[in-house]
N, C-alpha and C positions, 0 to 999 in steps of 0.2 A: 648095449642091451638096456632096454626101460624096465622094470619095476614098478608094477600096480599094485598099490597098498590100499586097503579101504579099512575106515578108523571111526569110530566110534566117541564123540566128543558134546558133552551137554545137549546129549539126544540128537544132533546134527551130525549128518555125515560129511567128510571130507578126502579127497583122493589125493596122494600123492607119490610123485615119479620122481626118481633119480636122473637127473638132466645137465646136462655141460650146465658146471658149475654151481652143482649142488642142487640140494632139496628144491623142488617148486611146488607149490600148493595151490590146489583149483577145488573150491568148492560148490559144491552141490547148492547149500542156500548159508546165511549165515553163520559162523560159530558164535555162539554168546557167551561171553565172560561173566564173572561175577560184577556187582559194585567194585570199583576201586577202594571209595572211602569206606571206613569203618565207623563215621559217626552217624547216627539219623537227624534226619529234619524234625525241625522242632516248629512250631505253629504257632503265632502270636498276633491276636486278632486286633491290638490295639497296642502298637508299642510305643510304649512311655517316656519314651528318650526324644522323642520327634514332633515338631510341630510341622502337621499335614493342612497346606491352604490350597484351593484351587488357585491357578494360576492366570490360564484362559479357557473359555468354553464355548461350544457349538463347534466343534471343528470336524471335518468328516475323514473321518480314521486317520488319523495322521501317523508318520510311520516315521519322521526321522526330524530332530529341531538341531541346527546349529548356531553356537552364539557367535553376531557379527563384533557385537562389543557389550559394553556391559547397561547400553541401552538398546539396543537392537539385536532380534534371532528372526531368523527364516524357520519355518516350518512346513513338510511336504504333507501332502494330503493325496492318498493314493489316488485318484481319480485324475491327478495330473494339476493340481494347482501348486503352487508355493505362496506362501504368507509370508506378510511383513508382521512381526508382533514388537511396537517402542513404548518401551515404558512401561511394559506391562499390559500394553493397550494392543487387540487385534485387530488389524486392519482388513474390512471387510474386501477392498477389490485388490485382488491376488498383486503380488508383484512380481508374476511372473508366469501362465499360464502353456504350458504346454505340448502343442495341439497333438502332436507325435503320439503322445501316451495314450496304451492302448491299455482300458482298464479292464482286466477280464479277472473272475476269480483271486485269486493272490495277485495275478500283476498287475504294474500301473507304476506308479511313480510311488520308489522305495525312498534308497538311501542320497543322503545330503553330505558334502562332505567342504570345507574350508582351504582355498590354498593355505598352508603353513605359513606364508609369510603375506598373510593377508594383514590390512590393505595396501599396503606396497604392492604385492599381485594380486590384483582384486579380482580374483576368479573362483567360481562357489562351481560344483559339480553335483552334479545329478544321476544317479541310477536308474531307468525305468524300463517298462517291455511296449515293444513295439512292434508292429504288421507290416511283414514285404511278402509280397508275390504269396497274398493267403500263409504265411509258416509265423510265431512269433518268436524272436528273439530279444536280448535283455540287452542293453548300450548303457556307457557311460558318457555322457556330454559335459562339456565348462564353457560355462557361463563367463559373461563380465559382468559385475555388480555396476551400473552407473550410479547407485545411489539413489536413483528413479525405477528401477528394472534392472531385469537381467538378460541381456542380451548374447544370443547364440553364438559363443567364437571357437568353438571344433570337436568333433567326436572323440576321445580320449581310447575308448575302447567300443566295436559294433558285434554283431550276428555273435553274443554270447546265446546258447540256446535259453528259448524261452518256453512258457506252458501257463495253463490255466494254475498250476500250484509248482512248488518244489525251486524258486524262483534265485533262494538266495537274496541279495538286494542291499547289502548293509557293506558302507565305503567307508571307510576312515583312513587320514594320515596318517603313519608311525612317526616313532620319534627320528625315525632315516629322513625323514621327508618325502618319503614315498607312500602310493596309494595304494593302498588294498582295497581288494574286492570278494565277495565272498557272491559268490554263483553256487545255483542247487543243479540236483539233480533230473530235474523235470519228469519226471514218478519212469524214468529209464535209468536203473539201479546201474548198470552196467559203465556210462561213461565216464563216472564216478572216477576207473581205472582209467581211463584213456588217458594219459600226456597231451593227446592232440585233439582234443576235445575238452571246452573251456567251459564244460559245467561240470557242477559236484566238485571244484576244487577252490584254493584262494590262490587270489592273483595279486600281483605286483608289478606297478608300471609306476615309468617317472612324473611329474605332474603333465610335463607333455607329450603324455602318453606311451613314450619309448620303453624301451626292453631295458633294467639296467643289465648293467654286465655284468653286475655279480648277482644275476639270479642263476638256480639252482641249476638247468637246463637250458643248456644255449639255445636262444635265439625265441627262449619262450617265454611267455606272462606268468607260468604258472609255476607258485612259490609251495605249495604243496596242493595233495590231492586225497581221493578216497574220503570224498564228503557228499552226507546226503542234502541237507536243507541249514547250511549255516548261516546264522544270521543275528551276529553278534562280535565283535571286535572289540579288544581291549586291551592295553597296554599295561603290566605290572611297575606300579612308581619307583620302585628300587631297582628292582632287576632290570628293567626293562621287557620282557619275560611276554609273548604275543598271546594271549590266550581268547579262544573261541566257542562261540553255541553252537549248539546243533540239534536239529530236528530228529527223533529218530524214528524209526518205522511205524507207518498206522496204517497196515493193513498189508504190506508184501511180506513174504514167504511165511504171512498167519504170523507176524508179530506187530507187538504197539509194545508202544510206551517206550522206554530203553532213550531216554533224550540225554544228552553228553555235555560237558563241559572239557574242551581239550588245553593244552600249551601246545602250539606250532612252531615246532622248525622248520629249518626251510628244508626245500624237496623231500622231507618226510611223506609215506603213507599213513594213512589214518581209518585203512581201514575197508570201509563201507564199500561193496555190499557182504564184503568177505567176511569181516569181523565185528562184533559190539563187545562194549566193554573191557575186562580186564582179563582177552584171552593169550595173553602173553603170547604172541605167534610171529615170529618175524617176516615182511621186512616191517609188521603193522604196529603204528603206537598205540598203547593205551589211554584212553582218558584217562583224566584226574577226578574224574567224578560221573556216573550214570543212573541219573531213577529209572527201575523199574516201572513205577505209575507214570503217565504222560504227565510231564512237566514242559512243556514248548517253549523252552527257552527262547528270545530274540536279542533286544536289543542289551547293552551292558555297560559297566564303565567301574573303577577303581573309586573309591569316596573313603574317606579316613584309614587307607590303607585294608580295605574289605571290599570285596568284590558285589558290586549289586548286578543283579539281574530281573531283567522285564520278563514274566512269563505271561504264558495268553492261556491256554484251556484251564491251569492250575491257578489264574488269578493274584497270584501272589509277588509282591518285590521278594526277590529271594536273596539273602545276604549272604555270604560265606565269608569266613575267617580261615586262613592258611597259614603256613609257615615252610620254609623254604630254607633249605639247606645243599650248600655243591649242585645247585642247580635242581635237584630237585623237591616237587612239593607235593607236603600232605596237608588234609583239610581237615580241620581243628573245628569247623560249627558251621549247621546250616540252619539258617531262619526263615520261617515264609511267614513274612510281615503284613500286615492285613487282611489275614487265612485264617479261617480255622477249622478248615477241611481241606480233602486233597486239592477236590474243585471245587470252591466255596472262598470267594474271596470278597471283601467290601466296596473296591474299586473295580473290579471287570477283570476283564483281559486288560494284559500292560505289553505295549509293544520297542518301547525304548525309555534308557536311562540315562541321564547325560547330567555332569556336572558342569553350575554355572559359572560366569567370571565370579560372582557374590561368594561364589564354594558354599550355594545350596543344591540339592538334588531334585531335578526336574525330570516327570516320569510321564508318558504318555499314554495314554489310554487307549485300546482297540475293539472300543463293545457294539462300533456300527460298521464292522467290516464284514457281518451277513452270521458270523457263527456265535456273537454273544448277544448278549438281552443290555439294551441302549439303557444306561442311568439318567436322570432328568440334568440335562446341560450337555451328558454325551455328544462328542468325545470331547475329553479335556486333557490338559499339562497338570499335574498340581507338582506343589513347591514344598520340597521336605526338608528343613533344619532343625539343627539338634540344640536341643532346649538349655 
């Protein structure tokens, strides 16, 4: 016998049946939780602890910089080029162009990622979207670095799905020495849930491109799921501790804003299109943190033990301060550094943060990717140490 329940929850409806093996939940459109955190964002239009230099400028929207060493970084530039920047100094003809990358809206040529035991394997990877048979899809490709270029040597992952937005796009090494990959949802909320559908989730594959064996789901990439537009990776220095951005809704089921901050385990759900925020519903995790205002979280990175993040519509470096106990964590202070409005920030849209071999903080700018207003030298890196 089924049982049809209809429930009443944060003005959203939800149905649920009694089914081999307990509760199952199917909802109508979102439930929404509250914020997880208890503290509010604090605003700081000029903070005093930082000396902020331009780094390099003229670059067109560049979206991911990794350091080859502590005189050489590559930098992509969504249109499909990669940069040599030594010394400090940009090098105007690309070291590495290419032709594959189909730049349409959000896509193109995203995330950069370093073999882990580079240069001994000197192989640099690439995220971008690309056209077969008129459909796009998102691939991850590796490179050979010869020190002159970077030369084509195999697809690591193909036909992730692709779209004009919702793209995902951001690769990083863990401390396993495995890759992730953070793939969106392509504004189809739904595949989000699929297992066998390789967007809206994060991935993990060996550096040559295999399945390990101890992911979550035999025989598959996918290290968790129930993600809308993630696009941010970062590793906690103590814990080790995986934590993730994410895009949240602007404009399905009549919601915006609601953008997330997660910790990912592996084969956890997280969620989306079923839940936001802090609606305690199993089998779905809660963030660790959710603004209601559109905050676009992207790129990210751990710096003096405080988590920075690139935001783009909200314009702000956002810092948080946490604390962590038995594995779990709460968030002790939020700063949006060069704000001092929600959307009102000094530097533009910020699309990634990456800390250098020097242990300064280098942040990238996104004011010529078509939805902000170009500052004169737009787009740029600048270089943030503490005084």
């Amino acid at each position: 016998m089924k049982i049809l329940l209809s429930i009443s929850l944060s003005s959203f409806l939800f149905f649920a049946f009694l089914a081999a093996g307990g509760i199952q939940v199917a909802f109508a459109e979102p439930v929404v939780g509250d914020p997880p955190q208890t503290v509010k964002d604090s605003f700081i239009q000029e903070p005093e602890e930082y000396d902020l230099q331009v780094w390099v400028e003229d670059l067109e929207i560049p979206w991911s910089l990794v350091f080859l060493s502590s005189e050489r970084a590559l930098v992509a530039e969504r249109p499909g080029r990669i940069l040599l920047i030594e010394n400090g100094e940009l090098r105007q003809e690309p070291y590495k162009e290419i032709e594959e990358v189909e730049h349409v809206g959000e896509g193109g040529l995203m995330g950069l990622a370093r073999h882990p035991d580079y240069p001994d394997e000197p192989y640099i990877y690439a995220m971008y979207t690309y056209r077969e048979n008129d459909s796009l899809y998102n691939g991850v490709a590796r490179y050979e670095d010869t020190g002159n270029t970077l030369s084509f040597e195999r697809m690591i992952v193909e036909h992730i799905p692709g779209h004009r937005v919702h793209n995902g796009g951001r690769i990083a090494f863990g401390p396993d020495g495995m890759l992730y990959i953070t793939t969106g949802d392509i504004w189809q909320a739904e595949i989000a849930q699929d297992k066998n559908n390789l967007g809206g989730k994060i991935l993990r594959l060996t550096p040559e491109g295999d399945i390990p064996g101890d992911n979550p789901f035999q025989d598959s990439p996918v290290f968790s799921l129930g993600h809308r537009n993630p696009q941010g990776l970062a590793w906690h220095p103590e814990t080790g501790s995986l934590f993730s951005s994410e895009h949240g809704p602007s404009g399905e089921f009549g919601l915006r804003g609601k953008d997330i901050i997660n910790v990912i385990d592996k084969g956890e759900n997280y969620g989306w299109p079923r839940v936001l925020g802090a609606a305690d519903i199993e089998p779905y995790i809660d963030p660790i943190i959710m603004w209601i205002e559109a905050t676009p979280p992207s790129g990210m990175t751990f710096w003096n033990n405080k988590l920075y993040v690139a935001t783009l519509r909200s314009e702000a470096l956002v810092r948080i301060a946490m604390e962590h106990e038995n594995g779990a964590y709460s968030i002790t202070g939020i700063d949006r550094l060069f704000a001092d409005s929600q959307f009102s920030g000094s530097l533009g849209r910020l699309r990634e943060a990456v800390v250098g071999p020097d242990g300064a903080l280098y942040v990238l700018t996104s004011n010529r990717d078509g939805r902000g207003s170009p500052l004169p030298g737009d787009d740029k890196i600048y270089r943030l140490t503490l005084k």
